[in-house]
LODOZA-533203 format. One line per field, with one value per residue (C-alpha): residue in three letters; x, y, z; residue number from 1. Coordinates in Angstrom, 3 decimals. Example, Ala and Ser with C-alpha at 12.3 -4.5 7.8 and 13.67 -1.06 7.14 Angstrom:
<sites>
aa: [ala,ser] $
east: [12.300,13.670] $
north: [-4.500,-1.060] $
up: [7.800,7.140] $
i: [1,2] $
</sites>
This chain:
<sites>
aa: [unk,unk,unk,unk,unk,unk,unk,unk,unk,unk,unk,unk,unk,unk,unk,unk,unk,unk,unk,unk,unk,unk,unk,unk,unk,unk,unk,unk,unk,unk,unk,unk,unk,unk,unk,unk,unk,unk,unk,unk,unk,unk,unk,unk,unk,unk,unk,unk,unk,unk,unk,unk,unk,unk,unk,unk,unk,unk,unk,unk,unk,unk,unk,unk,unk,unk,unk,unk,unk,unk,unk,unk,unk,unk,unk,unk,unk,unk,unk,unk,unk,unk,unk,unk,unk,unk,unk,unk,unk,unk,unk,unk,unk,unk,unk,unk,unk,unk,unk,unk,unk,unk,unk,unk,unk,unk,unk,unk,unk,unk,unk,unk,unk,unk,unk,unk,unk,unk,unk,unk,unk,unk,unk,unk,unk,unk,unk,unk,unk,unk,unk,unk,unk,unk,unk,unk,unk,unk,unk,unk,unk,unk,unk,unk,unk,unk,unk,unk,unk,unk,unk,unk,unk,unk,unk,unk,unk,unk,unk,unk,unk,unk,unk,unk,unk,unk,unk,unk,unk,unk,unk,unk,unk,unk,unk,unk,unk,unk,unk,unk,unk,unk,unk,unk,unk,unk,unk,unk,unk,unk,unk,unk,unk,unk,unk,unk,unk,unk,unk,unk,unk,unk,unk,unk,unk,unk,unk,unk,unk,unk,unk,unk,unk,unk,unk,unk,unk,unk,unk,unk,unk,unk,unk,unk,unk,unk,unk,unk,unk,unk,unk,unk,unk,unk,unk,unk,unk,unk,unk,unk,unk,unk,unk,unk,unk,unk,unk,unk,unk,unk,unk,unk,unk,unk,unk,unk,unk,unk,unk,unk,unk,unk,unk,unk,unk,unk,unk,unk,unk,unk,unk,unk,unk,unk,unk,unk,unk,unk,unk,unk,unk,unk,unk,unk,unk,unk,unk,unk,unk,unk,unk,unk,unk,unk,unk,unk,unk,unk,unk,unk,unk,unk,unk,unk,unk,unk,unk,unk,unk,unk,unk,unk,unk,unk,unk,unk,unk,unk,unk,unk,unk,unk,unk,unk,unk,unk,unk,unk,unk,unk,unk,unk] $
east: [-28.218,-26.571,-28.437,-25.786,-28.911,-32.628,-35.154,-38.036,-38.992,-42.333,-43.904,-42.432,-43.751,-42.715,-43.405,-43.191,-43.398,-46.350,-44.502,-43.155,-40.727,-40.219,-37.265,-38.688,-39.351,-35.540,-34.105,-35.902,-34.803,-31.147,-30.984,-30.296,-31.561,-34.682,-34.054,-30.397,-31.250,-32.525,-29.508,-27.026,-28.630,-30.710,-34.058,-37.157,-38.811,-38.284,-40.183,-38.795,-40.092,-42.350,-42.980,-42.219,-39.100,-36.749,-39.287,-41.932,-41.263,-39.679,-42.775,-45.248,-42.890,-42.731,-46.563,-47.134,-44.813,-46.288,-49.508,-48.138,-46.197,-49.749,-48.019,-47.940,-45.309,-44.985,-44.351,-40.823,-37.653,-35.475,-35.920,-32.701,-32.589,-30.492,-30.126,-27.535,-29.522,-31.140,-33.373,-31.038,-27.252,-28.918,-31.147,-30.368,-33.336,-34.692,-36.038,-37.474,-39.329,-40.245,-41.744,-43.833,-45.949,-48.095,-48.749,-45.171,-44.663,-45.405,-42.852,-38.688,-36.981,-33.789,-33.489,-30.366,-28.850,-26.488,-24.782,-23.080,-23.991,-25.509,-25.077,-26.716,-29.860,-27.450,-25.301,-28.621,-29.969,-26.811,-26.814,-30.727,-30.133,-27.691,-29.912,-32.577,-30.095,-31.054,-34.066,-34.496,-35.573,-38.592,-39.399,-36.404,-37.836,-35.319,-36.205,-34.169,-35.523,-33.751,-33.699,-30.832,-32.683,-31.953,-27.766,-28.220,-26.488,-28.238,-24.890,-23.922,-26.580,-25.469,-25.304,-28.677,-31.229,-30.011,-31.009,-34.730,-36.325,-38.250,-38.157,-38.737,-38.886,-39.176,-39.647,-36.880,-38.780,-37.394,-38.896,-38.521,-37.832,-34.954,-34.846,-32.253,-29.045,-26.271,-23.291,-22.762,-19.664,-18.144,-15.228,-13.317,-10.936,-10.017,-8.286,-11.463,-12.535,-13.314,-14.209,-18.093,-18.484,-20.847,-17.882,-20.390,-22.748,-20.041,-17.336,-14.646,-17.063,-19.440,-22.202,-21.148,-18.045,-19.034,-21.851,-23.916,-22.539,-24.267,-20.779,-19.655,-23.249,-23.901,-22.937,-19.784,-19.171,-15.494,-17.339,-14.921,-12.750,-14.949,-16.395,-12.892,-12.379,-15.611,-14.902,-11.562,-12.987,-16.666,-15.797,-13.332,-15.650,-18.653,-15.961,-14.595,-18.357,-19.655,-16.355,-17.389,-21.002,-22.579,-24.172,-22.903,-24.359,-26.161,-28.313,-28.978,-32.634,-32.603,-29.935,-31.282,-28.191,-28.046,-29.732,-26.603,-26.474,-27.106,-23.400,-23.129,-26.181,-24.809,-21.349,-23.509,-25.172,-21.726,-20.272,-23.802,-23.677,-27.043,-29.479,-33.189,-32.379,-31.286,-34.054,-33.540,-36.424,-33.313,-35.677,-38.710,-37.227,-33.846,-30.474,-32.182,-29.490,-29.580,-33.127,-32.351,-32.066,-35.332,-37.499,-36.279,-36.727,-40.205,-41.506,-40.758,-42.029,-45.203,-46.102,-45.146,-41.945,-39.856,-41.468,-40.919,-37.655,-35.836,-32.284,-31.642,-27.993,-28.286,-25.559,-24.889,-21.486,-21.151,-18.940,-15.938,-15.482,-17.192,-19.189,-20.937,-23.252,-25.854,-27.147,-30.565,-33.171,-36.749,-39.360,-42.238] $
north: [57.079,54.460,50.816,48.163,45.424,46.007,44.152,45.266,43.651,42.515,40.246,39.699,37.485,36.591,34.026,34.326,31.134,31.740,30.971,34.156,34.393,37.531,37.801,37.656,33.893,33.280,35.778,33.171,30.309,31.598,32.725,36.190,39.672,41.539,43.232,41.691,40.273,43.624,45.436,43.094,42.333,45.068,41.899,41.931,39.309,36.553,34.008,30.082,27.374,24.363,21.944,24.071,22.999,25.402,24.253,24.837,28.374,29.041,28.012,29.785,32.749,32.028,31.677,34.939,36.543,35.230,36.346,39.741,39.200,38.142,34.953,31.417,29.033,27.865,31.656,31.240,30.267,29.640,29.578,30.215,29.432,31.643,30.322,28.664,26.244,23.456,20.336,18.101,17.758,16.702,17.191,21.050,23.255,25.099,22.052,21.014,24.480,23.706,20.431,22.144,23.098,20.305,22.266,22.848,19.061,19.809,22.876,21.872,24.797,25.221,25.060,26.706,27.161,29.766,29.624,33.044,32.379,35.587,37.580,34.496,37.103,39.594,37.186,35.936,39.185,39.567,36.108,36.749,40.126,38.366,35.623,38.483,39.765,36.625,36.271,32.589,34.361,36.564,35.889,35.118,33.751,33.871,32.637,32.569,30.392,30.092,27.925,29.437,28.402,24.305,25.256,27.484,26.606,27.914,28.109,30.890,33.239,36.574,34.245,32.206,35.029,37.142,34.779,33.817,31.761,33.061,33.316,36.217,35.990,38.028,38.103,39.909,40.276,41.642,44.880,48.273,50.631,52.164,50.003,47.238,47.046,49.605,48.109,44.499,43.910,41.059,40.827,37.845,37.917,34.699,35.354,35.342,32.292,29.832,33.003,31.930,28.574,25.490,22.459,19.351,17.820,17.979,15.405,17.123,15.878,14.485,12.610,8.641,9.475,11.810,12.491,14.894,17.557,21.357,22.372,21.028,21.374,24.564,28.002,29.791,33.347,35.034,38.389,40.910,39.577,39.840,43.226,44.835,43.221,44.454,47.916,47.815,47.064,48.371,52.010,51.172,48.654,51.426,53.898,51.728,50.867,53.916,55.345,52.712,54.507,58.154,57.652,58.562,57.040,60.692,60.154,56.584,56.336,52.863,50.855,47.661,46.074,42.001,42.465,41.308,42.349,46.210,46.777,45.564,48.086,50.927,50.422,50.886,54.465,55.715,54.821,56.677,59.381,58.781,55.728,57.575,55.596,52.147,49.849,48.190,45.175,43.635,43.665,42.507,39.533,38.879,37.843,35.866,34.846,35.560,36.035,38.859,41.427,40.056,40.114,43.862,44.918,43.014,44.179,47.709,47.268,46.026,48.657,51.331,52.649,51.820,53.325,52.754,54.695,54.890,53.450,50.569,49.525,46.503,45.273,42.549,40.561,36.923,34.070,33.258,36.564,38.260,41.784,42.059,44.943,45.826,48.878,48.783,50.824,49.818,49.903,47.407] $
up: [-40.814,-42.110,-41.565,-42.681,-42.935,-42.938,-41.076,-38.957,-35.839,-36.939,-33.820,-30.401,-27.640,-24.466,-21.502,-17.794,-15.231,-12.846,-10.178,-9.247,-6.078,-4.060,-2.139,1.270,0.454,-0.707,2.220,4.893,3.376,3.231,6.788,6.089,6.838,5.229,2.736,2.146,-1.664,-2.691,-1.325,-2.748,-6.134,-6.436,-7.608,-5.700,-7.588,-9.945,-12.043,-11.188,-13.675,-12.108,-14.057,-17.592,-19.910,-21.998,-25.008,-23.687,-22.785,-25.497,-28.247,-26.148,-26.325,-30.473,-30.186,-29.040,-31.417,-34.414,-33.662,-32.892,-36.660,-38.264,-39.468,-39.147,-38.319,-41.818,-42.832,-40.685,-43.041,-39.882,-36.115,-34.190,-30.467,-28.760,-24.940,-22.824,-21.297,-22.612,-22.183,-23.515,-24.534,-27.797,-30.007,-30.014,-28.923,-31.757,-33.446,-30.063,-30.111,-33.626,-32.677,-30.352,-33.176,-34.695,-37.589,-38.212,-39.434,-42.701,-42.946,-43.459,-42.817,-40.898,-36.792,-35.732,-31.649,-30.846,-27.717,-26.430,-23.316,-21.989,-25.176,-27.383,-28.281,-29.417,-31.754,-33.399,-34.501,-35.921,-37.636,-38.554,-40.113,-42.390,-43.332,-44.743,-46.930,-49.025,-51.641,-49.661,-46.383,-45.012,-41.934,-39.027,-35.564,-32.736,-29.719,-25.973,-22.974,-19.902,-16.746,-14.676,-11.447,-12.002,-11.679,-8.507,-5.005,-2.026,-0.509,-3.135,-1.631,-4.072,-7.560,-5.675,-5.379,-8.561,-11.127,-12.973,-15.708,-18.500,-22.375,-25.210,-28.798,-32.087,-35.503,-37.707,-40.939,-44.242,-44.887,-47.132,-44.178,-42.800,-39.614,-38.972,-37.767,-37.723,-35.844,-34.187,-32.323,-29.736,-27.807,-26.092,-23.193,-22.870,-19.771,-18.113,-19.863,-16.615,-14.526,-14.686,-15.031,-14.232,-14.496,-14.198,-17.262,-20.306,-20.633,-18.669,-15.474,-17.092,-14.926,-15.840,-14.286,-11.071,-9.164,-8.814,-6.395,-5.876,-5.957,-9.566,-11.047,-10.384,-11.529,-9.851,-10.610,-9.483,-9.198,-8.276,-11.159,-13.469,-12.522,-12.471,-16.309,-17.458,-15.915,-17.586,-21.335,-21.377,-22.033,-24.630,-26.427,-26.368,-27.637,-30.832,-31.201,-31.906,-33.701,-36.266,-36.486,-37.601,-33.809,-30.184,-26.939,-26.439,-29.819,-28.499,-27.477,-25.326,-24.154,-23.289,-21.856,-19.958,-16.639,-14.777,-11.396,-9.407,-9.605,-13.241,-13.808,-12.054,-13.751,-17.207,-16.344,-15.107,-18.454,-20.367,-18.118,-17.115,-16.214,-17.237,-20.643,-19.632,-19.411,-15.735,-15.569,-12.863,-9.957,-11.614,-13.708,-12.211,-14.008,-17.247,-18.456,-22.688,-22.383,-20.197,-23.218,-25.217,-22.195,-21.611,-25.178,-25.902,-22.642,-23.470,-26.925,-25.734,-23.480,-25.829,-24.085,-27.134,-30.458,-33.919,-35.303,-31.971,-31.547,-29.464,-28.401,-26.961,-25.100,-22.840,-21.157,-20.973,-19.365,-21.674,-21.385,-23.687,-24.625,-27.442,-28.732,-31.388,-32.199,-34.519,-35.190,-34.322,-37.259,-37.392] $
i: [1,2,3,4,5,6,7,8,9,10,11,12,13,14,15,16,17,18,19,20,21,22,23,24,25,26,27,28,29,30,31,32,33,34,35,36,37,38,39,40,41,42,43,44,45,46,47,48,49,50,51,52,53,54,55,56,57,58,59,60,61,62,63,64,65,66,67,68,69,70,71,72,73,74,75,76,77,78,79,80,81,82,83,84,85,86,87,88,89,90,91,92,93,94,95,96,97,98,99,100,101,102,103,104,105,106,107,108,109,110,111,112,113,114,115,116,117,118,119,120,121,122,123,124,125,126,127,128,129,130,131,132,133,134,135,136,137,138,139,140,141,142,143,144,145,146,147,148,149,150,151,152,153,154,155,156,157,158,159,160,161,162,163,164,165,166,167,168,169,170,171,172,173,174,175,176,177,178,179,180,181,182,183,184,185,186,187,188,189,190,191,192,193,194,195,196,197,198,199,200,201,202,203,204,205,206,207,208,209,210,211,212,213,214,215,216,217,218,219,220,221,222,223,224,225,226,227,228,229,230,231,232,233,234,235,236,237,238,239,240,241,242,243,244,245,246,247,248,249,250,251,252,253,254,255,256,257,258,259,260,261,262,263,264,265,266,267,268,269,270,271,272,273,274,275,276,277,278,279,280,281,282,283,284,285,286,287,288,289,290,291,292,293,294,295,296,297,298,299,300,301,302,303,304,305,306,307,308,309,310,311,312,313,314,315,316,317,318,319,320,321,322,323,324,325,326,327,328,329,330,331,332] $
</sites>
């Protein structure tokens, strides 16, 4: 097997607003049918945030994976955040989640967003499992927290009931087994760049200069459009994926892909052939956004469903448009 960059993923941790929404609630307040959220999105619940920031979720999420790792936050050489959405347009997150942590004060080391929308988890293990390649670095914390539910429109009922809030993190720690990473790849089709956007809060509208409307601050999605791109390019990205590997999809253990939407789902276990070994939390956590793909993975690793030496491809598509994939192997 041949692991281009070792690391084992040593803690993970994850957190989950209380305030957990079935879709009865959201199918009265839309006006539409029982049963209509499940059938079109294939989510029967989601968590939506109260009073809790993209911080805060995200350093109770870090908490919980340190303790899993047996470290401390001064044991971490870098925390990357890997989210779309934010507190603020500035500072950037991860030293916002780093701040979270009294103790942390007396520790200097780097805080470092990456924003791949959707696929942000993905791009940081990759950028982590470089970073352990170094003497400098032990311990990589990667963290994603999302808020999706704060750029919903009600009026958008598919793109309005599909979505949740929550955050996941883990520890990528250097380590002497033969666990890591095999194969990272991302694609771009800039075609589709505007295809899933949220226009308002940057400076093309930004909010001195318009105000707020649902319609400009919220997300829009051209579904079909997307779908038929992503049907179009996902078998040939899995194909050059793997041709780049010793591994096929069959020898694959897990594929723990963005929790996008039932079609977007379905269209993934046509492609494997099968769906028994896609991990589908869709209806229990809803469209996450990037924290999607941690909350899948650490949820499965926590209850034992994904054990140590199996192969994980995790794979996930995001607005600009992109796909990106990474195939490790779990050790501890």
């Amino acid at each position: 097997m041949n692991i281009q960059r070792k690391f084992s993923i040593s803690g993970v941790g994850k957190y989950l607003p209380q305030n957990n929404i079935p879709s009865h609630i959201l199918e009265r307040e839309m006006g539409v049918p029982d049963g209509w959220v499940q059938e079109h999105t294939g989510v029967h619940t989601r968590h939506i945030v109260e009073t809790e920031t993209n911080s805060q979720m995200g350093a109770a999420a870090l908490k919980e994976a340190l303790l899993d790792a047996k470290i401390q936050i001064g044991d971490i050489d870098c925390l990357i955040a890997a989210s779309a959405t934010f507190d603020y347009i500035l500072p950037n997150r991860s030293c916002l989640i780093k701040s979270a942590f009294s103790e942390a004060n007396k520790y200097h080391f780097p805080c470092i967003d990456i924003n791949t929308v959707c696929a942000s988890f993905i791009s940081a293990v990759d950028y982590a499992s470089m970073l352990l390649m170094c003497n400098d670095y032990k311990h990589v914390a990667i963290v994603s927290s999302e808020i999706s539910s704060k750029g919903l429109n009600p009026v958008n009922k598919q793109i309005f009931s599909m979505f949740g809030d929550g955050a996941a993190a883990v520890v990528l720690s250097k380590t002497e087994k033969e666990g890591g990473l095999l194969k990272y790849q991302m694609r771009t089709y800039s075609e589709n760049a505007t295809d899933a956007i949220i226009e308002g809060g940057g400076n093309a509208f930004h909010s001195r200069d318009y105000k707020y409307d649902s319609s400009l601050f919220s997300l829009k999605i051209k579904g079909p459009k997307l779908l038929s791109k992503i049907e179009q390019e996902l078998p040939g990205f899995f194909e050059t994926f793997y041709d780049a590997t010793d591994q096929t999809l069959e020898t694959t253990d897990w594929i723990v892909p963005h929790q996008t939407s039932k079609v977007g789902m379905e269209m993934l276990g046509k492609i494997n052939g099968s769906c028994s070994n896609i991990v589908n939390l869709l209806p229990v956590y809803g469209n996450c956004i990037a924290a999607s793909i941690p909350l899948a993975l650490v949820t499965q690793i926590q209850k034992g469903v994904i054990k140590e030496n199996q192969l994980c491809m995790m794979v996930g598509m995001a607005a600009g448009l992109s796909i990106g994939g990474c195939l490790i192997k779990y050790v501890r």
